[in-house]
KOLKEBA-55932 format. One record per residue: residue number from 1; residue in three letters; chain; x, y, z of N, C-alpha, C in turn. Coordinates in Angstrom, 3 decimals. Layout:
BEGIN
    nr   rest   kette       n.xx       n.yy       n.zz      ca.xx      ca.yy      ca.zz       c.xx       c.yy       c.zz
   NUM    ALA       A          X          Y          Z          X          Y          Z          X          Y          Z
...
//
This chain:
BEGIN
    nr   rest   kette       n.xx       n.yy       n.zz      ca.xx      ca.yy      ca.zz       c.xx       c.yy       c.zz
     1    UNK       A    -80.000     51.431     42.770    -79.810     52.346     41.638    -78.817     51.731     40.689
     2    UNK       A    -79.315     51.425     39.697    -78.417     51.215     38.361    -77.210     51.948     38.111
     3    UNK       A    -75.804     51.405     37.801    -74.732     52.692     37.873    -74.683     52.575     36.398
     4    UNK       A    -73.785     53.815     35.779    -73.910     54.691     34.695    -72.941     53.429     33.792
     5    UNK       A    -73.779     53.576     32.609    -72.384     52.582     31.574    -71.479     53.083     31.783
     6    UNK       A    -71.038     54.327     31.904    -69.558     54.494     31.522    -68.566     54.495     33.030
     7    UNK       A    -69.141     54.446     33.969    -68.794     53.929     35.207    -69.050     52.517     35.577
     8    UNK       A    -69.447     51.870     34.713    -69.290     50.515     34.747    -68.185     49.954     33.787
     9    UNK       A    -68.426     50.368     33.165    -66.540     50.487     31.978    -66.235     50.609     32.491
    10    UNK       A    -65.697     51.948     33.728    -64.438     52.200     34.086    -64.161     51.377     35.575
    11    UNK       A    -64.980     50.584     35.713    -64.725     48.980     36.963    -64.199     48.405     36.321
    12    UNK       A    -64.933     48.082     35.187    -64.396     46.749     34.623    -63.210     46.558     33.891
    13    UNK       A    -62.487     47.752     33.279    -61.416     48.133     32.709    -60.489     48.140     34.261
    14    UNK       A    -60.890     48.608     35.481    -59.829     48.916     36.544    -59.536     47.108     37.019
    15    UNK       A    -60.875     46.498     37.265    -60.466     44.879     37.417    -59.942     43.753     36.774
    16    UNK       A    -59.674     44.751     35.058    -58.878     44.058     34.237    -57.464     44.438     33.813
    17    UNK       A    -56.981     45.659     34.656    -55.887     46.100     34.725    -55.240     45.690     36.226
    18    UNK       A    -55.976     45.322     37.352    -55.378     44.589     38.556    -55.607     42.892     38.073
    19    UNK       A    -56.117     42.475     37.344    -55.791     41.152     37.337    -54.854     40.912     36.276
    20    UNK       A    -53.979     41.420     35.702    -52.909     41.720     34.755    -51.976     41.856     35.102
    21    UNK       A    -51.868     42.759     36.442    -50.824     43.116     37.255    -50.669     42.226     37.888
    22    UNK       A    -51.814     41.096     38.686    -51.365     39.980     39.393    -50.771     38.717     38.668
    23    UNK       A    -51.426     38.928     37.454    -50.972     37.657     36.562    -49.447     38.312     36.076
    24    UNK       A    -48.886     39.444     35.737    -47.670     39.653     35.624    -46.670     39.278     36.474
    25    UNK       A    -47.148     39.795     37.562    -46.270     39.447     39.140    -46.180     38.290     38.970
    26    UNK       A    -47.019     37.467     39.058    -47.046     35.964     39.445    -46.071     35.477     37.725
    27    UNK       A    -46.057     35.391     36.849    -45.098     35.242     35.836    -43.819     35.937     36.158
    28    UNK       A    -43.554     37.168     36.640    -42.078     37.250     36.852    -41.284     36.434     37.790
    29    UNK       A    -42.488     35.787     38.716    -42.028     35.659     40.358    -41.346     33.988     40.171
    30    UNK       A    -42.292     33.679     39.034    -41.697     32.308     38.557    -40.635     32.362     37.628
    31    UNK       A    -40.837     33.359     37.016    -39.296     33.675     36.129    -37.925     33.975     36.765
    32    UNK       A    -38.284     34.477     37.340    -36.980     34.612     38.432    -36.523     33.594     39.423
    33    UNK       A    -37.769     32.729     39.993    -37.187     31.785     40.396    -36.569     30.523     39.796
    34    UNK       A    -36.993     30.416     38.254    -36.687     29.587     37.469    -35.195     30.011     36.946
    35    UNK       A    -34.753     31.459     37.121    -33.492     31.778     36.730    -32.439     31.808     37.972
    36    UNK       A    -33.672     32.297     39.026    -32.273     32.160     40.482    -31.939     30.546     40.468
    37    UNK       A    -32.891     29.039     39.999    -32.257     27.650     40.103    -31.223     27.042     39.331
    38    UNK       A    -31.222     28.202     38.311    -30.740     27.581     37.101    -29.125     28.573     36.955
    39    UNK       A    -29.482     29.416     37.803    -27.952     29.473     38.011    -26.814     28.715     38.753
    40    UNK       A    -25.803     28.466     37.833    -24.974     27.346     38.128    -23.475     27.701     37.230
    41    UNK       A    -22.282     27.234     37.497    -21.233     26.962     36.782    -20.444     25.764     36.915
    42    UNK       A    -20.384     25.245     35.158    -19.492     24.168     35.123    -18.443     24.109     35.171
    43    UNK       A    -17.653     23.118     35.291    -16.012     23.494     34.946    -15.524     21.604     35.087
    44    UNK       A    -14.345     21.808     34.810    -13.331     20.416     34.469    -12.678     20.265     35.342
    45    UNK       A    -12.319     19.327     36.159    -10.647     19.435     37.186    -10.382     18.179     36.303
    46    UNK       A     -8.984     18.516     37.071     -7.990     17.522     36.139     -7.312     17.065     37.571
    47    UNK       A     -6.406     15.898     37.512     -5.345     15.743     38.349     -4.778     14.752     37.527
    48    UNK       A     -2.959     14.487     38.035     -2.192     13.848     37.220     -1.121     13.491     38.419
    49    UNK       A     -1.040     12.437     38.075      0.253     11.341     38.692      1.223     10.691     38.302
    50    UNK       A      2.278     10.980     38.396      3.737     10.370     37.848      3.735      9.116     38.439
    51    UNK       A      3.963      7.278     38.106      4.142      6.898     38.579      5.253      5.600     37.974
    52    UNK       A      5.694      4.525     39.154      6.701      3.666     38.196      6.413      2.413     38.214
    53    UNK       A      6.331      1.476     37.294      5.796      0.035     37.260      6.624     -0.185     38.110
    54    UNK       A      5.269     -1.094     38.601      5.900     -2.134     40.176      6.007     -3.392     39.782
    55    UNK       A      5.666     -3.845     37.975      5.840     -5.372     37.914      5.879     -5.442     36.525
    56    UNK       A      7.064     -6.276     35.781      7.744     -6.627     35.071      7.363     -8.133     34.284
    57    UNK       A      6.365     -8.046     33.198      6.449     -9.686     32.519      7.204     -9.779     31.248
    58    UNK       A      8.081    -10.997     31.054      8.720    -11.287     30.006      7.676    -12.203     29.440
    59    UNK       A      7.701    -11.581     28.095      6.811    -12.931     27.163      7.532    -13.245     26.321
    60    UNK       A      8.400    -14.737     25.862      9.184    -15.425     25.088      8.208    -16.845     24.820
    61    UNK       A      9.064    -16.978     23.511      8.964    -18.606     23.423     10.362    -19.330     22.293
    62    UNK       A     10.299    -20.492     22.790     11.099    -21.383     21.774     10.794    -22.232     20.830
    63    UNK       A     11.093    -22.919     20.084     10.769    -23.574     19.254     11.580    -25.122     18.445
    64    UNK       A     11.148    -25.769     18.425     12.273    -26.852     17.612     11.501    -27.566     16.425
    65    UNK       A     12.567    -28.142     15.546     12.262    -28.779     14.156     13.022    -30.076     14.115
    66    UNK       A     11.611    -31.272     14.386     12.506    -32.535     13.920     11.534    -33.436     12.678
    67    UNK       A     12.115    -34.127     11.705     11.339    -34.924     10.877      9.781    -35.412     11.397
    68    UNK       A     10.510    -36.092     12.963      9.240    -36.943     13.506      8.800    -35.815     14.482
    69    UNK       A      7.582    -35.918     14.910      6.642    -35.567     16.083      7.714    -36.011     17.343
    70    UNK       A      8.097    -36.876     17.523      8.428    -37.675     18.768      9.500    -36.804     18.690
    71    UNK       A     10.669    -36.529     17.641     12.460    -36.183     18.265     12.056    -34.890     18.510
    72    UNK       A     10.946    -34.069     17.798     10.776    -32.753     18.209     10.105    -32.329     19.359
    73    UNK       A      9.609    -33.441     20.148      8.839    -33.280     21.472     10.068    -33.404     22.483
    74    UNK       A     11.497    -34.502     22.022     12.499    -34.980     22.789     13.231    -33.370     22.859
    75    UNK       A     13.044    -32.527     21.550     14.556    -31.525     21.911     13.764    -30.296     22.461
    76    UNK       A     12.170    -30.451     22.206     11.633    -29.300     22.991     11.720    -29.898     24.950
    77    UNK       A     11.562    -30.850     24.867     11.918    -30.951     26.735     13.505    -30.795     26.984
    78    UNK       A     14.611    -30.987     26.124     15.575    -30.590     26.735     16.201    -29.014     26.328
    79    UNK       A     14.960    -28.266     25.408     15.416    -27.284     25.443     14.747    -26.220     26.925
    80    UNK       A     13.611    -26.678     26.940     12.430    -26.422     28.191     13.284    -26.557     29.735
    81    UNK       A     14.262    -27.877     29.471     15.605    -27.747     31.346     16.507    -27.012     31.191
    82    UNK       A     16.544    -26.426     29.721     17.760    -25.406     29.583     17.041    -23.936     30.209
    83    UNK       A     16.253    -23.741     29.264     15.360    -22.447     29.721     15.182    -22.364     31.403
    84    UNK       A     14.951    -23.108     32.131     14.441    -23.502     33.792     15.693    -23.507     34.619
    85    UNK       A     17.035    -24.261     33.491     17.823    -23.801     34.467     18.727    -22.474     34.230
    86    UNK       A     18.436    -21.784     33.082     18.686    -20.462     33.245     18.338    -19.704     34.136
    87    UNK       A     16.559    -19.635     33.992     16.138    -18.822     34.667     16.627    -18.861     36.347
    88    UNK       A     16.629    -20.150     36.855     17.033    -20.489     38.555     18.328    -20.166     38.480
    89    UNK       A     19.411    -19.874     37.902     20.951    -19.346     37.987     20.722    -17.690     37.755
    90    UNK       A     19.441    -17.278     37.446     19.778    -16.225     37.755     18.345    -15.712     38.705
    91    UNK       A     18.080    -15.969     39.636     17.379    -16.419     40.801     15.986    -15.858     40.676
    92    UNK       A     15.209    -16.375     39.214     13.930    -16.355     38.783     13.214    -17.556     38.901
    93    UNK       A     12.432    -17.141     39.953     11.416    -18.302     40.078     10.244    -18.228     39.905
    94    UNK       A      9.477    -16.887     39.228      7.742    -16.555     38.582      7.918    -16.874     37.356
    95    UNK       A      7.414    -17.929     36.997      7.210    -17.768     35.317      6.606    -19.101     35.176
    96    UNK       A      5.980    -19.092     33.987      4.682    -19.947     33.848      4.893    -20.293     31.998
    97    UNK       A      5.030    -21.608     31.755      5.298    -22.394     30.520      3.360    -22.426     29.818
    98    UNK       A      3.625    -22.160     28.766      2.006    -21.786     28.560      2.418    -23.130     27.638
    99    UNK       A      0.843    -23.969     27.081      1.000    -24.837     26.245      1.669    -24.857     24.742
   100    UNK       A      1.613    -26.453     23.679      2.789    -26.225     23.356      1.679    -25.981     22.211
   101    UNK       A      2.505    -25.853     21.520      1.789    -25.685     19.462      2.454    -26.528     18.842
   102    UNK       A      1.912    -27.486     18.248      2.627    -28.218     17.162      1.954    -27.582     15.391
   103    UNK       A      2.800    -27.973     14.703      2.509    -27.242     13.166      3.460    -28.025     12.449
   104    UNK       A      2.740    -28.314     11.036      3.790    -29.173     10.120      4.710    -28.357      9.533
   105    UNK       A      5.745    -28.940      9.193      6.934    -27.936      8.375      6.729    -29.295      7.253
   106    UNK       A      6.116    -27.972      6.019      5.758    -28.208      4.610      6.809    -27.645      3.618
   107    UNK       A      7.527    -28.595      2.756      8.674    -28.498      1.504      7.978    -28.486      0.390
   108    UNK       A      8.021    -27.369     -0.647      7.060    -26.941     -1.513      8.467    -27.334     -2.678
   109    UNK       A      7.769    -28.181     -3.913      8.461    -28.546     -4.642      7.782    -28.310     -6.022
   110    UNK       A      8.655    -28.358     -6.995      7.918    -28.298     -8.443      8.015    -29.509     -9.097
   111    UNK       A      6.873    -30.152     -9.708      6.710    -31.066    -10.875      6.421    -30.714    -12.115
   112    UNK       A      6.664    -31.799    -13.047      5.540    -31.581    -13.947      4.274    -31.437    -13.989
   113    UNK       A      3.832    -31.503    -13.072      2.223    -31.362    -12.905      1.649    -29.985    -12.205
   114    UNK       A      3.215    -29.335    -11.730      2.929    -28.355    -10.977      3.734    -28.377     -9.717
   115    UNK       A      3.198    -27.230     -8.382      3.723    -27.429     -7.260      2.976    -28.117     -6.518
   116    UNK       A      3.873    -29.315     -5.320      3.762    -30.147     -4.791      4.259    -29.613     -2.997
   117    UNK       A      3.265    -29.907     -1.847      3.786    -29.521     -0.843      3.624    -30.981     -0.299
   118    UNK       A      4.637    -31.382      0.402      5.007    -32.892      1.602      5.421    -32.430      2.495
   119    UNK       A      4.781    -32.987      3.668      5.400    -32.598      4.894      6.859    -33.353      5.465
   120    UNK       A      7.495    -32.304      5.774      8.907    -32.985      5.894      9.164    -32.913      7.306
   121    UNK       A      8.460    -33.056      8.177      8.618    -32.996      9.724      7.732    -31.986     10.635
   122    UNK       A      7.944    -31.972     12.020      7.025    -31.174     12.642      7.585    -29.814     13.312
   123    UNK       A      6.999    -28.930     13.724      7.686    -27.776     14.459      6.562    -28.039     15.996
   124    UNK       A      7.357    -27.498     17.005      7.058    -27.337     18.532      7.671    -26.054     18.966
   125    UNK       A      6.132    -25.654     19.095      6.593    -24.101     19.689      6.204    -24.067     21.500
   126    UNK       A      6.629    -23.561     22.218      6.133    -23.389     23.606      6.522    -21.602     23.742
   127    UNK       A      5.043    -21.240     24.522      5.678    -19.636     25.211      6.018    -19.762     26.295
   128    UNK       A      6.899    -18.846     26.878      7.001    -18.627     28.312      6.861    -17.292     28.794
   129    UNK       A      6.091    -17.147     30.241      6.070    -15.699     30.666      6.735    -15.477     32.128
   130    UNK       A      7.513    -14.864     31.872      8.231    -14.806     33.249      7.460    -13.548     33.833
   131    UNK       A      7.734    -13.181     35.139      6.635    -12.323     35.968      8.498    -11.837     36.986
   132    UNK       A      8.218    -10.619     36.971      8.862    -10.174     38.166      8.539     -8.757     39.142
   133    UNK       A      8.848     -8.264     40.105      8.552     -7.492     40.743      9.576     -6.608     40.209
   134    UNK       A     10.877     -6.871     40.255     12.237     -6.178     39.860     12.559     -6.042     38.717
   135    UNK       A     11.522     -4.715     38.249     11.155     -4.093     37.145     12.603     -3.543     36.353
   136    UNK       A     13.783     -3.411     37.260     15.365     -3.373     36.688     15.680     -4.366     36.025
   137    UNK       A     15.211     -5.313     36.931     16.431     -6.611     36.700     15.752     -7.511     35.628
   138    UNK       A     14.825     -7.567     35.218     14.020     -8.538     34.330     14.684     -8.130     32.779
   139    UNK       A     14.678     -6.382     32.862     15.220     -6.690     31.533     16.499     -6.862     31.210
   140    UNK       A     17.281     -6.669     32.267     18.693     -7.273     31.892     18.510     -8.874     31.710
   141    UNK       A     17.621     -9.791     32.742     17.764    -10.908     32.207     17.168    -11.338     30.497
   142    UNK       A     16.678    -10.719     30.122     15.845    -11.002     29.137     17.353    -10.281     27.834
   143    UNK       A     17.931     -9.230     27.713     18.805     -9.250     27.186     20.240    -10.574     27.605
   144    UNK       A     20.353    -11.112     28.446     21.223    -12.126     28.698     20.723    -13.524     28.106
   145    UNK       A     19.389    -13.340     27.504     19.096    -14.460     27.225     19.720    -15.118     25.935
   146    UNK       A     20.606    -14.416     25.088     21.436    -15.387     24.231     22.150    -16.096     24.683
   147    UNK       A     22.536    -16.209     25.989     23.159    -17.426     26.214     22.739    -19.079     26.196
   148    UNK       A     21.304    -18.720     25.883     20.495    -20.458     25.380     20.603    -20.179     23.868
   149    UNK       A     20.648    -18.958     23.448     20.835    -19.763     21.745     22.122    -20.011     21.874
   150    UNK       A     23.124    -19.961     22.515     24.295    -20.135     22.191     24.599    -21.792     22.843
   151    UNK       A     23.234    -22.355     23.688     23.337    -23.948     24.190     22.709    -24.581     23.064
   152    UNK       A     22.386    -23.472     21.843     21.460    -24.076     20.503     19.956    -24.088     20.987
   153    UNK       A     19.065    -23.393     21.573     17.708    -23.042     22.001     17.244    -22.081     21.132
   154    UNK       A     16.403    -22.474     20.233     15.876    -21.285     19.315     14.933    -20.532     20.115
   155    UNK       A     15.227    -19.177     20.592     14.823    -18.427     21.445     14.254    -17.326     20.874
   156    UNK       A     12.951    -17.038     20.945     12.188    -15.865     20.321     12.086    -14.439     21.310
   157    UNK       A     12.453    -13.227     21.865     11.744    -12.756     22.668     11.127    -11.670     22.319
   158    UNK       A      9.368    -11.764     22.507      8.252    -11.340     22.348      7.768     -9.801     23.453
   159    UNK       A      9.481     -9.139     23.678      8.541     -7.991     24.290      8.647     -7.901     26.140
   160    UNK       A      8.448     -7.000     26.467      8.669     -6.990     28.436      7.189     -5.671     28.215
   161    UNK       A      6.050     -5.957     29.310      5.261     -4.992     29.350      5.451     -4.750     30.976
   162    UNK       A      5.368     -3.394     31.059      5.809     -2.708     32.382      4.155     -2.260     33.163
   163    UNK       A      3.970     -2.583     34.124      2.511     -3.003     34.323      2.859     -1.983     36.265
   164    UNK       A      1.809     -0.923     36.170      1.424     -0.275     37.406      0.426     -1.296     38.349
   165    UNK       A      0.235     -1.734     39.395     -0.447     -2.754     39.686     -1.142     -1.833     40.250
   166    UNK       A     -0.956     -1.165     40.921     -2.144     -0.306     42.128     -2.627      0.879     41.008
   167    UNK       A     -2.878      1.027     39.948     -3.332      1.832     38.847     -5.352      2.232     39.269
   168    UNK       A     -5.842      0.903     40.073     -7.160      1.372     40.374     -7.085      1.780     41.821
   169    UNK       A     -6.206      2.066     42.664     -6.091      2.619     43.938     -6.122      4.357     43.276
   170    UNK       A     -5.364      4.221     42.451     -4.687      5.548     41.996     -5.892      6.163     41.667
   171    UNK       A     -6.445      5.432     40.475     -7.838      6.221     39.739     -8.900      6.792     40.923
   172    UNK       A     -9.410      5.683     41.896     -9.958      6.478     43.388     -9.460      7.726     43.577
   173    UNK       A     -7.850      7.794     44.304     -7.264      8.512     44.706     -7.650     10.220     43.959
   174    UNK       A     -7.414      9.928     42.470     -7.211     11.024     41.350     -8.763     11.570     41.426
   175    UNK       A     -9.489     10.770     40.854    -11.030     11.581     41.222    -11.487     12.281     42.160
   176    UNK       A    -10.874     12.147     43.437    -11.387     12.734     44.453    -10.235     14.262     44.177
   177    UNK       A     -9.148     13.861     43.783     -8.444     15.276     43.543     -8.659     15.845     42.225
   178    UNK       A     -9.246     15.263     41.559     -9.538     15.883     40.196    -10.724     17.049     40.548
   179    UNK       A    -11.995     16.044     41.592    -12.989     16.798     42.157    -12.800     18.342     42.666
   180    UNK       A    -11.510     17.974     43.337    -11.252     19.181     44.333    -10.885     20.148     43.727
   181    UNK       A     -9.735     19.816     42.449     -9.455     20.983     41.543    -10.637     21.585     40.738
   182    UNK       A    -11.381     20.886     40.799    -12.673     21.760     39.771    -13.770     22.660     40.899
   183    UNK       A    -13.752     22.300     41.587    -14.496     23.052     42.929    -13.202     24.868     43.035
   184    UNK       A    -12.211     24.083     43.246    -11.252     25.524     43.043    -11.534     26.367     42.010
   185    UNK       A    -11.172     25.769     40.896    -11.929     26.527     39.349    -12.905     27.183     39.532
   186    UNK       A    -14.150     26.152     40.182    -15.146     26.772     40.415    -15.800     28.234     41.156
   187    UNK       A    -14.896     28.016     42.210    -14.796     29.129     43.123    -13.994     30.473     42.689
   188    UNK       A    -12.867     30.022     41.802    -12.216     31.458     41.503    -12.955     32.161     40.304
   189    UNK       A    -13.848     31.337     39.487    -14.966     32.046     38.562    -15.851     32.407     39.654
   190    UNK       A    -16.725     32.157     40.158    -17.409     32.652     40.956    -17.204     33.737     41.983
   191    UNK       A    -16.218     33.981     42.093    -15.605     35.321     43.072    -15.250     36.262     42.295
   192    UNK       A    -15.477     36.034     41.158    -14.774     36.960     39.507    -16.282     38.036     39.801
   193    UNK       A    -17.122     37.370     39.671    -18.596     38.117     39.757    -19.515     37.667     41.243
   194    UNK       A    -18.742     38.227     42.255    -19.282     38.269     43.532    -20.031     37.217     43.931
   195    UNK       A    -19.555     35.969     43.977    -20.665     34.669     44.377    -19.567     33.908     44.917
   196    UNK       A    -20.817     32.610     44.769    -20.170     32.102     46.394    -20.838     30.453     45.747
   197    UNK       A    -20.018     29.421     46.309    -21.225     28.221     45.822    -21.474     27.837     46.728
   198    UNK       A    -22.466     26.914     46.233    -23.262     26.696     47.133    -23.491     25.106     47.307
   199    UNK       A    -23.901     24.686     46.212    -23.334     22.760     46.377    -22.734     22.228     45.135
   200    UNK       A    -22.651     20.751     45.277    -22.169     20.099     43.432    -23.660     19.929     43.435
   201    UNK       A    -24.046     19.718     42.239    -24.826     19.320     41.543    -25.031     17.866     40.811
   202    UNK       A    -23.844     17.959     40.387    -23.277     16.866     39.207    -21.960     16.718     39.039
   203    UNK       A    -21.654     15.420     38.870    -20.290     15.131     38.549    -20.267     14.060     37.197
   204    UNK       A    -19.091     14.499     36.352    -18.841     12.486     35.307    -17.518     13.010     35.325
   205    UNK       A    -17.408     11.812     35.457    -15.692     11.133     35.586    -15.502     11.188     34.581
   206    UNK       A    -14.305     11.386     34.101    -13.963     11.379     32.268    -13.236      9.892     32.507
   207    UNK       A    -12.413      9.661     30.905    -12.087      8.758     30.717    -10.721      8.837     31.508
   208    UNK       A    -10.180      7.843     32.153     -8.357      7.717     33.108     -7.540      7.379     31.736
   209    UNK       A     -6.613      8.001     31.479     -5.021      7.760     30.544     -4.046      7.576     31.338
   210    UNK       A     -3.596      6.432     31.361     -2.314      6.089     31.404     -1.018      5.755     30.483
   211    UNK       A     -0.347      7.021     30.264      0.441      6.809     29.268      1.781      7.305     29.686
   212    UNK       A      2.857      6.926     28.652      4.494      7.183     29.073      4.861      8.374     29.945
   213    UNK       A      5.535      8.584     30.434      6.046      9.682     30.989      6.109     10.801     29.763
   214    UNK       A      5.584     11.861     30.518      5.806     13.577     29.669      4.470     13.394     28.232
   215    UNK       A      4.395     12.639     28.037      3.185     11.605     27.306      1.343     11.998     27.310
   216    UNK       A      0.737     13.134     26.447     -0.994     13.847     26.578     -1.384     12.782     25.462
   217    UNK       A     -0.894     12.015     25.277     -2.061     11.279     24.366     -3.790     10.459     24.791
   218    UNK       A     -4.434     10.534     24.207     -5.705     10.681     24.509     -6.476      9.538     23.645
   219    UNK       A     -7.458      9.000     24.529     -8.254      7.926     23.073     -9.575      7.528     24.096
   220    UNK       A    -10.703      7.741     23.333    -11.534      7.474     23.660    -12.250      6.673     24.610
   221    UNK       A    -11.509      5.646     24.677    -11.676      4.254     25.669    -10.425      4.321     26.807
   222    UNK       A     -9.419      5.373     26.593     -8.693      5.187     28.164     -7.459      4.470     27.486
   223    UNK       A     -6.246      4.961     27.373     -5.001      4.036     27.291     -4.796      3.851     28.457
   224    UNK       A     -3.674      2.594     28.075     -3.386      2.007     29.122     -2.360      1.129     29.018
   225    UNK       A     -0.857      1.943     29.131      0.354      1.607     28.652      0.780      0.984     29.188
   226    UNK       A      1.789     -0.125     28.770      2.265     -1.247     29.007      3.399     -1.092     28.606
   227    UNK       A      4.621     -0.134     27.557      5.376     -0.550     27.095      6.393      0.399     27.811
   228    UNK       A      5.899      1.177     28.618      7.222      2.414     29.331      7.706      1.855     31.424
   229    UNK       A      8.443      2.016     31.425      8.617      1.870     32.463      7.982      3.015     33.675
   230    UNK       A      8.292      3.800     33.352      7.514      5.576     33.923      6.818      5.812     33.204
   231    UNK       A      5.058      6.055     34.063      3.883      6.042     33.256      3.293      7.701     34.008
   232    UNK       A      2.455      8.313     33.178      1.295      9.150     33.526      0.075      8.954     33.748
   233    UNK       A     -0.328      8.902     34.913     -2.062      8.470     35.039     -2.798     10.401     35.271
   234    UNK       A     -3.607     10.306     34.072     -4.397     11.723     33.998     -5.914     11.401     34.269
   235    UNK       A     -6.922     12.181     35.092     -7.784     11.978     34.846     -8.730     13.443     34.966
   236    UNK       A     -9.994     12.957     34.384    -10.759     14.468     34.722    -11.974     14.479     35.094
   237    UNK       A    -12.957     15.257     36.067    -14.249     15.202     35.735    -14.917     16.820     35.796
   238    UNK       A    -16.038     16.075     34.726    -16.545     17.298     34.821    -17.700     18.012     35.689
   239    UNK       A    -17.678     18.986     36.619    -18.625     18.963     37.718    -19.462     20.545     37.457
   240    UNK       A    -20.974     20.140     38.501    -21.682     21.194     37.983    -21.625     21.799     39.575
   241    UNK       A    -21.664     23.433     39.540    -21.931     23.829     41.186    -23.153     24.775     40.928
   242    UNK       A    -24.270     24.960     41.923    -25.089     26.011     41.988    -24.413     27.640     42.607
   243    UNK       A    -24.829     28.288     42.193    -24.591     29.650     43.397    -25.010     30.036     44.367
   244    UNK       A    -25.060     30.695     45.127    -25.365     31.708     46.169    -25.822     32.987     45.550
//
């Protein structure tokens, strides 16, 4: 028996209102699971370390001026046993004579024709870098060092940089506590609104600063101070956690 049009409408309207309902379900069921994965919170840890150079370089050099090449090579070697035996009287024995520089010393004169430059002799420069562990005592020697200009040693000094040596032990060290502080962060937002985490996700290391004591300065590529004796090593990363 043939059933009635309008009881055949009302099948076909009922099997297009249950397959609507299944196709809804099945869209929320993925919506929700796409929102229960995607819940997550980020956050920053930081950690920071006070620390004190463990090593001390002096960078100097001297220099001499004689007519000839030759007398200025003679007063740079006896200014070079003066320098050597300074340093051994005051019981420095790291330091390293870098090569020499020679350069003309030019007397600029006027003619009638104009100005005239002749070379009137040579200059000899040598650097030296002394190295010490005894991040005290280097710079007192380095202020004592007028006592070679006073043997007549034209003595330049170029500076003392104060250098953390274990600075990449440290950076290890700091990431793993930088980690830990952001997991804390993490957790006290997450207990704000009843949750719980559940793993990391993601981590990036920010950039490491090492700068003076008491010292937030910041630069893109990471300072990395040399001129303080007491330094700050800061670092940060930023980490992702899922929930519960």
């Amino acid at each position: 028996m043939t059933a009635s049009r309008p009881h055949l409408f009302g099948m076909l309207a009922g099997l297009f209102m249950a397959a609507s309902l299944c196709f809804a379900a099945l869209v929320v069921a993925g919506a929700w699971t796409r929102i229960s994965e995607s819940q997550v919170v980020s956050v920053t840890g930081s950690a920071r370390k006070d620390v004190r150079s463990d090593l001390a370089v002096w960078h100097a050099s001297f220099s001499t001026e004689a007519p000839s090449l030759l007398d200025a090579h003679k007063q740079l070697k006896s200014d070079s046993s003066k320098v050597e035996s300074f340093l051994s009287a005051a019981g420095q024995k790291t330091y390293l004579f870098k090569p020499v520089q020679v350069s003309p010393v030019v007397e600029r004169a006027k003619t009638e024709d104009g100005e005239v430059a002749r070379r009137v002799g040579y200059r000899i420069t040598q650097g030296i870098e002394v190295r010490s562990s005894d991040v005290d005592a280097l710079p007192k020697l380095a202020g004592n060092a007028a006592q070679l200009i006073e043997q007549g040693v034209t003595l330049s000094s170029e500076g003392i940089d104060f250098i953390y040596t274990k600075a990449g032990e440290a950076k290890v060290e700091m990431m793993a506590e930088a980690t830990k502080d952001a997991r804390n962060r993490a957790e006290q937002i997450a207990t704000q609104g009843d949750r719980t985490l559940k793993e990391l996700r993601s981590a990036k290391v920010g950039v490491v600063q090492i700068n003076p004591l008491y010292s937030s300065a910041t630069s893109w590529e990471g300072n990395n101070d040399s001129s303080s004796l007491e330094k700050t090593i800061t670092t940060t990363v930023a980490a992702t956690f899922s929930l519960k």
